[in-house]
MIDOSE-1310 file (N, C-alpha, C; in nm, 2 decimals, decimal comma, always signed):
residues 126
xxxx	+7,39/+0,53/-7,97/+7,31/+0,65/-8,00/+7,17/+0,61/-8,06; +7,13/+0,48/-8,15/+7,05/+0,50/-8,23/+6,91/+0,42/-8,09; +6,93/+0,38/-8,01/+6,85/+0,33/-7,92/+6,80/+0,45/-7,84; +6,90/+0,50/-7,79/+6,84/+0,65/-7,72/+6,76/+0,72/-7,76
xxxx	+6,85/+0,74/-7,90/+6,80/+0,85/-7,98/+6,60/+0,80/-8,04; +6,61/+0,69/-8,04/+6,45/+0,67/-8,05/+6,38/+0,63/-7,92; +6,44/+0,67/-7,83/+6,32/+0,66/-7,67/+6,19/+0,79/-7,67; +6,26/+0,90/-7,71/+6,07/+0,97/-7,72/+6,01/+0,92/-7,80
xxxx	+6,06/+0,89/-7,94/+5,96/+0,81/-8,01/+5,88/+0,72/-8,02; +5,99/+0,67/-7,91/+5,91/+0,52/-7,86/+5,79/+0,52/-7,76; +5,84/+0,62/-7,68/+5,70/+0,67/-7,57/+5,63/+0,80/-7,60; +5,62/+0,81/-7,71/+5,49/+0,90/-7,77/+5,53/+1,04/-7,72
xxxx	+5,66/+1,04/-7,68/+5,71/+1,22/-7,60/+5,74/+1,32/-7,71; +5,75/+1,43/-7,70/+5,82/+1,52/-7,80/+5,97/+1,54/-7,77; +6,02/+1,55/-7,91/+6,18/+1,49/-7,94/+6,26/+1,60/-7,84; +6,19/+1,71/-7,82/+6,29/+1,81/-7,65/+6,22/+1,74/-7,53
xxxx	+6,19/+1,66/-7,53/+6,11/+1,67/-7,33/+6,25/+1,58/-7,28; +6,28/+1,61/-7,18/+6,39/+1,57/-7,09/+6,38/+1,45/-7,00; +6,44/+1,37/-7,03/+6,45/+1,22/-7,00/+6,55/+1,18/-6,95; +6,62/+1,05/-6,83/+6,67/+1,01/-6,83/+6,71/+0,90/-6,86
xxxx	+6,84/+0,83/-6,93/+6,86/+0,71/-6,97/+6,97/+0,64/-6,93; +6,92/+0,51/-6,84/+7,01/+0,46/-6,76/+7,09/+0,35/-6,87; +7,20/+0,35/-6,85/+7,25/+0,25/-6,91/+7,37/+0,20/-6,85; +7,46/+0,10/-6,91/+7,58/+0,03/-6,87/+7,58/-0,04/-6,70
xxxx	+7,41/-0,05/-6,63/+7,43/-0,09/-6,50/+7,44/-0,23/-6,45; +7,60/-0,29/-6,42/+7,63/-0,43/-6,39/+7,62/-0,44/-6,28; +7,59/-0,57/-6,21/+7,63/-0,60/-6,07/+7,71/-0,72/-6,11; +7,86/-0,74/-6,07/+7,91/-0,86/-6,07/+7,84/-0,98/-6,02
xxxx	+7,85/-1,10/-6,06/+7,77/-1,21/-6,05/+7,81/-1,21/-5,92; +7,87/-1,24/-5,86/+7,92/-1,30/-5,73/+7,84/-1,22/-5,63; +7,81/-1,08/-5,66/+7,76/-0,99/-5,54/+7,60/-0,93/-5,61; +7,54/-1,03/-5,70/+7,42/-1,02/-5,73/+7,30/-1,11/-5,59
xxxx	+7,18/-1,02/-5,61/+7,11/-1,10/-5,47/+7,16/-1,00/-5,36; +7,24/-0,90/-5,40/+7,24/-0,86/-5,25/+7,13/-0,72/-5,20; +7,09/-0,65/-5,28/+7,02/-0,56/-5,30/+7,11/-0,42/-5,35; +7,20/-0,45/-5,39/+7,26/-0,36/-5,51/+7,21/-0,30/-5,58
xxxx	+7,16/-0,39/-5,70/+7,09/-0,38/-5,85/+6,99/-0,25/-5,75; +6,87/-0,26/-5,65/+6,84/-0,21/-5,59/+6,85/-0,06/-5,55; +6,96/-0,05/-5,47/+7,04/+0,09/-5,43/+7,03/+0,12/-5,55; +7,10/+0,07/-5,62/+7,15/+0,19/-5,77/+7,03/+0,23/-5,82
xxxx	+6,93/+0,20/-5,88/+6,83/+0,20/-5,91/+6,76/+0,35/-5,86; +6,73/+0,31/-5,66/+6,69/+0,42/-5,60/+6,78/+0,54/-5,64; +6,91/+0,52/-5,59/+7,02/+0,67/-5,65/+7,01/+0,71/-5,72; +6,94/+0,65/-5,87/+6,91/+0,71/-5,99/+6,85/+0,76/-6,00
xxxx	+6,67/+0,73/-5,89/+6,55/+0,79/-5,93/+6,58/+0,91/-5,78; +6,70/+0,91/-5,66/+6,68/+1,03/-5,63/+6,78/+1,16/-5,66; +6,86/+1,10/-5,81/+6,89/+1,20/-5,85/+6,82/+1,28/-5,94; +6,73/+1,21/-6,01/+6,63/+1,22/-6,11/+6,52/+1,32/-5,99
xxxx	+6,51/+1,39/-5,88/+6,43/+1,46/-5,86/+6,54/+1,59/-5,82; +6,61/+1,58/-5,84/+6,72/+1,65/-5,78/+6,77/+1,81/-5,95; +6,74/+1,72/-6,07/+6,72/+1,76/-6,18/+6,61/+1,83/-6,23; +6,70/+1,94/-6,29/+6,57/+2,07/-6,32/+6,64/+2,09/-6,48
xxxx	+6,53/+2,10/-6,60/+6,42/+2,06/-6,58/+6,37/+1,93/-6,55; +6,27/+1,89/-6,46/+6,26/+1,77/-6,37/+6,24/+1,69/-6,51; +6,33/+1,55/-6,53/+6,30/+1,47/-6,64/+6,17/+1,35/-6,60; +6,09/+1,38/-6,79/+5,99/+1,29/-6,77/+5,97/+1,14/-6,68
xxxx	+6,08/+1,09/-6,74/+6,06/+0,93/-6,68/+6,23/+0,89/-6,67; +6,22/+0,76/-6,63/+6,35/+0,70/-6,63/+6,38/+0,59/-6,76; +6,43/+0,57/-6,82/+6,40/+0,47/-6,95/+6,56/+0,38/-6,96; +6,51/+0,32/-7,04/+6,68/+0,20/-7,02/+6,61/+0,10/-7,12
xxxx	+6,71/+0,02/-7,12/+6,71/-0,09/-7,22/+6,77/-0,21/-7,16; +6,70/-0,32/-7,20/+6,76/-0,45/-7,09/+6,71/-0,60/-7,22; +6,81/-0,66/-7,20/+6,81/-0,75/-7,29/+6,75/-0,87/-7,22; +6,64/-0,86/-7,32/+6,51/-0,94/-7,33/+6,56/-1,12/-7,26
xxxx	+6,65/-1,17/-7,30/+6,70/-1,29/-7,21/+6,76/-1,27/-7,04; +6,75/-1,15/-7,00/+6,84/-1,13/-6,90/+6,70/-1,17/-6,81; +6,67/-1,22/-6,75/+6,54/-1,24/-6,66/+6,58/-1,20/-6,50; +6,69/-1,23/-6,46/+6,71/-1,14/-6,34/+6,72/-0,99/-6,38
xxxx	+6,74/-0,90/-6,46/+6,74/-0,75/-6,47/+6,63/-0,76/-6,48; +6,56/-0,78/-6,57/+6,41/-0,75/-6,61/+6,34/-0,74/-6,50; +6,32/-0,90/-6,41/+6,29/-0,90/-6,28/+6,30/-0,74/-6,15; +6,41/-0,72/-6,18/+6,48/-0,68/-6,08/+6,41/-0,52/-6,15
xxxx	+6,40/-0,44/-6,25/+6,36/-0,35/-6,32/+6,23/-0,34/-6,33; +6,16/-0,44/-6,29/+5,97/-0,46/-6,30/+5,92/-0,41/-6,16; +6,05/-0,53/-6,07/+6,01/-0,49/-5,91/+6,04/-0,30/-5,87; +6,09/-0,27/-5,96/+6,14/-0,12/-5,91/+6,02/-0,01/-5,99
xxxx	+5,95/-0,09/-6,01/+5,87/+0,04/-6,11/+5,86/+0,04/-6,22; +5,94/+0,00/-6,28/+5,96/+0,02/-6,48/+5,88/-0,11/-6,51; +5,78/-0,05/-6,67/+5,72/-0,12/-6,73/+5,74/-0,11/-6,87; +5,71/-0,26/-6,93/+5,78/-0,30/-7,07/+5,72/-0,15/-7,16
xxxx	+5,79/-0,12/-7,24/+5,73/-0,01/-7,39/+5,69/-0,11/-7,52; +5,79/-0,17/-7,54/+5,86/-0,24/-7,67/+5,95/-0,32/-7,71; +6,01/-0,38/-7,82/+6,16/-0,42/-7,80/+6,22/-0,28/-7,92; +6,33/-0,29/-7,91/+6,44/-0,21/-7,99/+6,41/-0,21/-8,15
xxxx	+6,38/-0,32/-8,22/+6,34/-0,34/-8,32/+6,21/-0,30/-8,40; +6,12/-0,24/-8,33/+6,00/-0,24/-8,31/+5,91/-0,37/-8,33; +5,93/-0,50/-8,25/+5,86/-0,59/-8,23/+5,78/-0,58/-8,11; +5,64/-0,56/-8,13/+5,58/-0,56/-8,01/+5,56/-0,67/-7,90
xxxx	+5,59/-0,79/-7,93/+5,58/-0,90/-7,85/+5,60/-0,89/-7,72; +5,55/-1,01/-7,68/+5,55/-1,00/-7,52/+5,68/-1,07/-7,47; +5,77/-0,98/-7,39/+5,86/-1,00/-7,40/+5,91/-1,11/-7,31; +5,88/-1,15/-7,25/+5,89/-1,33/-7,20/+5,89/-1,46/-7,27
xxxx	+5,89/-1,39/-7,41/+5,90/-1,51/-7,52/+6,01/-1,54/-7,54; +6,10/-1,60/-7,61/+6,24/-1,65/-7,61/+6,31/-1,63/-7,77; +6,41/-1,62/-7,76/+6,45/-1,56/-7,85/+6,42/-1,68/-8,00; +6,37/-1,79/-7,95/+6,38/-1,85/-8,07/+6,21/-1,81/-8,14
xxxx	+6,14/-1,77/-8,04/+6,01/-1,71/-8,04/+5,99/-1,60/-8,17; +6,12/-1,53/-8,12/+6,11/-1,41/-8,23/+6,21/-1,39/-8,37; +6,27/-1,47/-8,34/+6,39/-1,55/-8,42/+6,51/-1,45/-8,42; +6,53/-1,41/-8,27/+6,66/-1,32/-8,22/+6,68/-1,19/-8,28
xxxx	+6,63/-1,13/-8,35/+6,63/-0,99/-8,41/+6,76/-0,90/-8,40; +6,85/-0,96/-8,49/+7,01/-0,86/-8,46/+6,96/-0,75/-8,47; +7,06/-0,69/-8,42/+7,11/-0,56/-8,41/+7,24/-0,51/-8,45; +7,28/-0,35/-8,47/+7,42/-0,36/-8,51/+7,47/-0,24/-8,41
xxxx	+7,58/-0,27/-8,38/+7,66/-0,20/-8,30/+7,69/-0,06/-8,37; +7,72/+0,05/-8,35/+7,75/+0,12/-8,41/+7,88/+0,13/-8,44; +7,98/+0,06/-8,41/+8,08/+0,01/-8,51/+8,04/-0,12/-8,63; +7,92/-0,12/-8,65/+7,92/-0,25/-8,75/+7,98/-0,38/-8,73
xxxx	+7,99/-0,42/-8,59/+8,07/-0,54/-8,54/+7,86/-0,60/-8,51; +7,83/-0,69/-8,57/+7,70/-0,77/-8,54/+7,69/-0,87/-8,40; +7,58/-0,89/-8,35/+7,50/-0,87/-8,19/+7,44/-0,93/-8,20; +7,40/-1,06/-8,20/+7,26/-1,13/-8,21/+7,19/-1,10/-8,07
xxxx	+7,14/-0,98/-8,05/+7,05/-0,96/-7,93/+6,91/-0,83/-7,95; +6,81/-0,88/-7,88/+6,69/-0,82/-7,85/+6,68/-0,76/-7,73; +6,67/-0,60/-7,77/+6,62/-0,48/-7,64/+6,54/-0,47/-7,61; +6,46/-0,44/-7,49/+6,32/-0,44/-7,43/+6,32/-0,29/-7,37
xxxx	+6,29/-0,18/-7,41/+6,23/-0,08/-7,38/+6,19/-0,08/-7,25; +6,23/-0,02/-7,14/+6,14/-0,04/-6,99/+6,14/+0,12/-6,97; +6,04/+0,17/-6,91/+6,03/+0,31/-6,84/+5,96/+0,32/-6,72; +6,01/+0,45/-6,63/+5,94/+0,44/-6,52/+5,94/+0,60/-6,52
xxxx	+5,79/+0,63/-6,51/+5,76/+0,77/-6,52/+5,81/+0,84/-6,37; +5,86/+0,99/-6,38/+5,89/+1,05/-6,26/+5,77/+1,10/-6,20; +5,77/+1,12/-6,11/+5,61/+1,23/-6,02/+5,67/+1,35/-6,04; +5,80/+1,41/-6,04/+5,76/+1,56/-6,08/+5,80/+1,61/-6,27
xx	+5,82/+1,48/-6,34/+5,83/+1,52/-6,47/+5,68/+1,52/-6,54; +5,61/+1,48/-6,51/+5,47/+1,50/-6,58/+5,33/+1,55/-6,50
């Protein structure tokens, strides 16, 4: 909750404007490279016109070491906001760069990982 819950704040929106937030999307290793990551992606953004009130952007969160998502998330449209923590850094630095910035689960079980803010604005949300 507490990452979602700060995406308008993170992109300057007011706390009602209607947004989408992708999350939990894996491609098994074995069937990555196929243009999966891809499809899904598209399905998302043409459900996202399909939605009234039309939501502002698409937003998600991708951990800052994963360089095939990121990759795969840049090529589709989405561009960096931030990280999770509010470190503005450029997020192609490494985590020893930033010195790995925990996070906590909301069970209180500790994460040593860094979120990178990505959004991709809709054409009929704004």
């Amino acid at each position: 909750e507490g990452l979602v819950a700060d995406v308008p704040t993170e992109l300057n929106l007011p706390e009602d404007t209607h947004f989408l937030y992708l999350t939990g999307m894996v491609v098994p290793e074995t069937y990555r490279r196929r243009g999966i990551g891809q499809a899904l992606l598209l399905r998302c953004e043409a459900m996202a016109g399909k939605i009234e009130p039309a939501p502002k952007c698409i937003a998600l969160h991708v951990d800052k070491n994963n360089d095939g998502a990121r990759k795969l998330y840049a090529g589709a449209g989405f561009t960096y906001v931030g990280w999770s923590e509010g470190d503005d850094s450029d997020p192609s630095r490494t985590s020893e760069d930033t010195g790995g910035l925990p996070w906590r689960l909301p069970f209180g079980k500790k994460k040593a990982k860094t979120e990178v803010l990505m959004v991709k604005w809709t054409p009929r949300g704004g």
